[in-house]
C-alpha atoms as one frame of an Amber mdcrd trajectory, in Angstrom:
protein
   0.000   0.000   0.000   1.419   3.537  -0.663   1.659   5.568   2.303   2.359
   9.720   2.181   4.835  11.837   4.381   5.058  14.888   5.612   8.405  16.371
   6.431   8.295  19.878   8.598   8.572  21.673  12.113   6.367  21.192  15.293
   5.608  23.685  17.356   2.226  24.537  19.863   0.658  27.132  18.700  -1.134
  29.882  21.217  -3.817  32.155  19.949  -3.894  35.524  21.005  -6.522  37.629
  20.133  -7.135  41.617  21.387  -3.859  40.646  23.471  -4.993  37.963  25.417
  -4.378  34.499  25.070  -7.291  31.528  24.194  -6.352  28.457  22.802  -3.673
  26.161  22.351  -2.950  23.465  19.921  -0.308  21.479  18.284   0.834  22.825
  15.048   3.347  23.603  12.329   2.570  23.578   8.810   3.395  20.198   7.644
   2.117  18.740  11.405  -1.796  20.570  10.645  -1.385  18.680   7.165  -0.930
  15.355   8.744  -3.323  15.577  11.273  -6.156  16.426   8.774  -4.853  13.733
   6.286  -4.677  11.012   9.431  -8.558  12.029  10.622  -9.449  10.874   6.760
  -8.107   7.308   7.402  -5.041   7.683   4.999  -1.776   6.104   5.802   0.268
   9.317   6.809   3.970   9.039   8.744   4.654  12.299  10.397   8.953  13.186
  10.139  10.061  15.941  12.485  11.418  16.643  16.110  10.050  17.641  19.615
  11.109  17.548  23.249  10.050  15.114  25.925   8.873  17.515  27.706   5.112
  18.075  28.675   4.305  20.225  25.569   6.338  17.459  23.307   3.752  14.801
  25.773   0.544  17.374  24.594   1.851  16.826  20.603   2.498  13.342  20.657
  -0.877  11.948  22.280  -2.292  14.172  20.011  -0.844  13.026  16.873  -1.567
   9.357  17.907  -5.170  10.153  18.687  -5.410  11.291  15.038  -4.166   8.120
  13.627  -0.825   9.558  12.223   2.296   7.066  12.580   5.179   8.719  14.791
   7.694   6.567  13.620   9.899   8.803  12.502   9.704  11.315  15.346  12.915
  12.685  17.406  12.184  13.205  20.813  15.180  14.684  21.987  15.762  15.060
  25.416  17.640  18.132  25.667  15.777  21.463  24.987  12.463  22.424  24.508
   9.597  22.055  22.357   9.185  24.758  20.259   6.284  27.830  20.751   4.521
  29.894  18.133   2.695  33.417  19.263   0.276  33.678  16.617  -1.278  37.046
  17.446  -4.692  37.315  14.906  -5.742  40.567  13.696  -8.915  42.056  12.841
  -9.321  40.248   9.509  -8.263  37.375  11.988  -4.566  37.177   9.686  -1.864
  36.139  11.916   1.508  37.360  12.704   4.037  34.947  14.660   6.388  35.305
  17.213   8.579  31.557  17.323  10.276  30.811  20.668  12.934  27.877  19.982
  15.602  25.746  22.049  16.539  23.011  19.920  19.551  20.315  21.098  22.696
  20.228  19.440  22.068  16.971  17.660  19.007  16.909  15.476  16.337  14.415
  13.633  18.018  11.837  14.529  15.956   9.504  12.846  16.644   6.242  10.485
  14.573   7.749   7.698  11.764   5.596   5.650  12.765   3.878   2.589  10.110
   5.785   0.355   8.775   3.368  -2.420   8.022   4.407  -6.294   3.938   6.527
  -5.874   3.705   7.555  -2.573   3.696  11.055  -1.412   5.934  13.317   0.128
   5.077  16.698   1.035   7.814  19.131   2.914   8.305  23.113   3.171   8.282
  25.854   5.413  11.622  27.378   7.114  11.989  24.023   8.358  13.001  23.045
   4.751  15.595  25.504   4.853  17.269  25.384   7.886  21.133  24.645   7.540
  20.789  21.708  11.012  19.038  19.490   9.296  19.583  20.788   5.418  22.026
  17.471   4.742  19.705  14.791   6.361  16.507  16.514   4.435  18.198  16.942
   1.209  19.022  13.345   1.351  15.420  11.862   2.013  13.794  14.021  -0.955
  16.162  12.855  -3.064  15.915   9.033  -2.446  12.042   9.859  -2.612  13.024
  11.247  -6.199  15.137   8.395  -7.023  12.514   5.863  -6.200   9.852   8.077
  -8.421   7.681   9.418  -5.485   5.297  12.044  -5.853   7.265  15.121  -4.376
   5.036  18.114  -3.381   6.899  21.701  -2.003   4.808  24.196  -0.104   7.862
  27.214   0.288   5.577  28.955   2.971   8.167  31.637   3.440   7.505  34.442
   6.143   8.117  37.840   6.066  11.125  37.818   8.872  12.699  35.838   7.274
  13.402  38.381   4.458  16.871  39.774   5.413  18.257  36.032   5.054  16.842
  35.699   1.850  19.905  36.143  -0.371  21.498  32.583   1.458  18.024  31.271
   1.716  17.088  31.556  -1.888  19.218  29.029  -3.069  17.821  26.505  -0.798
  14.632  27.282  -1.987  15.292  27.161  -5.417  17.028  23.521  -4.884  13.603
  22.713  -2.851  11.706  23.581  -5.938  13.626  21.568  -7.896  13.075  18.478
  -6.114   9.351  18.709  -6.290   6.770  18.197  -8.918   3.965  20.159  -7.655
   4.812  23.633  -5.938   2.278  25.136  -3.882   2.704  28.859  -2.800   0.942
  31.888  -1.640   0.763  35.119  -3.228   2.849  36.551  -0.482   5.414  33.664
  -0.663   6.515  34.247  -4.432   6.136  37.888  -3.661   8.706  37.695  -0.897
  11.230  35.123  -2.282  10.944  36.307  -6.274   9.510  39.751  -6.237   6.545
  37.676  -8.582   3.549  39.639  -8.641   1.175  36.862 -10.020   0.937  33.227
 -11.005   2.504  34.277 -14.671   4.976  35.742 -13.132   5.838  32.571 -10.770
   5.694  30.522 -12.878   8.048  32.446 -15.099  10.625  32.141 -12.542  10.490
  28.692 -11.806  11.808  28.258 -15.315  11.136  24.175 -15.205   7.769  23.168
 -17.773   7.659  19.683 -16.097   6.533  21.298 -12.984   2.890  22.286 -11.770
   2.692  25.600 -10.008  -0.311  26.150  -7.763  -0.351  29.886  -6.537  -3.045
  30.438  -4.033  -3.960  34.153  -4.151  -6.017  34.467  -0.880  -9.895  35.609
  -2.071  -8.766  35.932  -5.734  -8.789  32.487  -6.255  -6.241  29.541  -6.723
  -4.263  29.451 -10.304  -2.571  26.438 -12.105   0.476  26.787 -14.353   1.734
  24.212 -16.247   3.361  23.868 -19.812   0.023  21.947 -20.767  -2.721  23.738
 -18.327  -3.691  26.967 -17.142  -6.979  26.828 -15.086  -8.522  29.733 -12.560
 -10.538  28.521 -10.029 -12.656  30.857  -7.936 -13.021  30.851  -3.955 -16.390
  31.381  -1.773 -16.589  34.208   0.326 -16.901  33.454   4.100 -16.604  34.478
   7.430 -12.975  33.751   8.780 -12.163  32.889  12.158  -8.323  32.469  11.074
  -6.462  31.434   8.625  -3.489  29.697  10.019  -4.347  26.629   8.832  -5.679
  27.642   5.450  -2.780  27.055   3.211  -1.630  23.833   4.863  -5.312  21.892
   4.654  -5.035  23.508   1.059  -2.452  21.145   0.822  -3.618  18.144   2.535
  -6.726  18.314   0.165  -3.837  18.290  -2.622  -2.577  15.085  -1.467  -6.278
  13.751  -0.351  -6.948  13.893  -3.658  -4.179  12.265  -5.261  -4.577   9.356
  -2.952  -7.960   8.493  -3.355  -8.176   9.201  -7.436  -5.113   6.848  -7.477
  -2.856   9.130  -9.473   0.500   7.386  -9.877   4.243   9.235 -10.508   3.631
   7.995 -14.240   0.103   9.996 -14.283   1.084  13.473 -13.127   2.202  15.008
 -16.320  -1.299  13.359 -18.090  -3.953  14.612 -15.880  -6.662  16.504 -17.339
  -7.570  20.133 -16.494 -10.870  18.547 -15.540  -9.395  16.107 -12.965  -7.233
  19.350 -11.955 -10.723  21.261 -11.326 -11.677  18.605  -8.812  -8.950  18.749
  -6.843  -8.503  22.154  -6.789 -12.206  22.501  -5.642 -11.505  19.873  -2.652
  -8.471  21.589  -1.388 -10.489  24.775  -1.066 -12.956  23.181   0.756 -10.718
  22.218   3.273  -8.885  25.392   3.393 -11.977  27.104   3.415 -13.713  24.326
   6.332 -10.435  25.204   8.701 -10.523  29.322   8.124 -14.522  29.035   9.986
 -12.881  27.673  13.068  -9.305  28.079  15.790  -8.262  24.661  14.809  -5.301
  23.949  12.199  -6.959  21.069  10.299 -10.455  19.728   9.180 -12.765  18.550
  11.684 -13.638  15.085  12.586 -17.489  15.892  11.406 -16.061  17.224   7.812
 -13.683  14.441   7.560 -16.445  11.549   7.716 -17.888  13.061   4.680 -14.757
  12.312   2.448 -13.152   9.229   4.404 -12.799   5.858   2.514
């Protein structure tokens, strides 16, 4: 059976809202993906790090209670598990503050031996971070070798901008490792100075790739050298979006899993097939942005399990 993977940071996320604190839960981008993914009943293995201390205890029950395999977790036990401040504004956007205390010696982890179709999706900072860079590099590439389907979600923040000219390499190597990008507006903005999905795509400069730029309430574009396709988003009431992009992503790979679309298929599938999946990862971005949590619900997850 193929089985999917997501690579990225873990952190708890608290909620502050009007300056005051409210909620709590276990997150990072790649983390919210898995979680949603494991309350659909697919076969998702969760690689990244935390401490064994009580927050890393809070994460870990939490990620077995939502049916993800922890295999390939580090639990180190020096340092801390890391925090995210994610103070919401009045359009209930969120800006982070990321509180960190890693150990000298990290992910260390004997790595799965990823096998021809299944998926692996990795990104954020956590992609680019020189600690683990080596060990990272080396899994996407053996997932390469072996003809995975490689997905890269850049999710770069705005803080991060004064790095940029030694982070944009990395990037750029990330991208090239992948066969379906997924970025925000503001990421392409930031890292390429891209003003649209033309102009993305422009950059990325590789016609066996599919770009998916996700533009907020303008809509989601596709790019390919075969396929251009707009696809509109509804208008709602948003509670935040932190966990927008990322279930954006897990309804990506949802939908790759259960249409059975094989490394052979991706360069063949039609801009009708594209349309559906498109429309399901909305849904779940849009299902998460009407509620505090990071992923789907339990409720909306029964109506697309297996």
């Amino acid at each position: 059976m193929r089985k999917i993977y997501t690579l990225g940071e873990t952190v708890l996320d608290i909620f502050f809202k009007d300056n005051q604190p409210f909620a709590a839960r276990a997150g990072g981008a790649c983390l919210n993906t898995a979680v949603s993914l494991g309350r659909l009943g697919l076969p998702v293995n969760f690689i990244s790090e935390y401490g064994m201390d009580k927050a890393g205890d809070l994460i870990h029950n939490f990620l077995k209670e939502n049916n993800i395999s922890t295999d390939y977790i580090y639990r180190y036990p020096d340092g801390k598990s890391s925090l995210a401040l994610a103070y919401l504004n009045d359009r209930s956007d969120a800006s982070y503050e990321f509180y960190k205390n890693y150990p000298e010696q990290r992910l260390c982890i004997e790595f799965p031996d990823v096998q021809e179709d299944d998926i692996v999706l990795f990104g954020s900072f956590y992609a680019i971070t020189g600690e683990i860079r080596n060990k990272l590099l080396q899994f996407i590439k053996h997932a390469n070798v072996n003809n995975a389907i490689v997905i890269y979600d850049p999710n770069f923040r705005k803080q991060h901008l004064d790095e940029l000219a030694k982070l944009k390499p990395l990037i750029e190597e990330n991208i090239s490792l992948a066969s379906i990008i997924r970025g925000s507006h503001e990421d392409f903005a930031y890292i390429f100075n891209a003003n649209n999905a033309d102009e993305t795509y422009n950059v990325l400069n590789d016609k066996q790739k599919y770009l998916l730029y996700t533009n907020s309430s303008e809509g989601v574009n596709l790019m390919s050298d075969k396929l251009s396709l707009s696809v509109p988003v509804k208008k709602i009431k948003t509670i935040s979006t932190v966990g927008a992009g990322d279930n954006f992503n897990a309804g990506i790979v949802y939908s790759i899993y259960i249409n059975n679309i094989h490394f052979d298929d991706i360069q063949n599938i039609n801009i009708e097939i594209w349309r559906q999946i498109i429309e399901t990862a909305i849904e779940f971005a849009t299902h998460v942005c009407s509620s505090y949590d990071n992923y789907i619900s339990i409720d909306f997850a029964k109506k697309y399990m297996l």
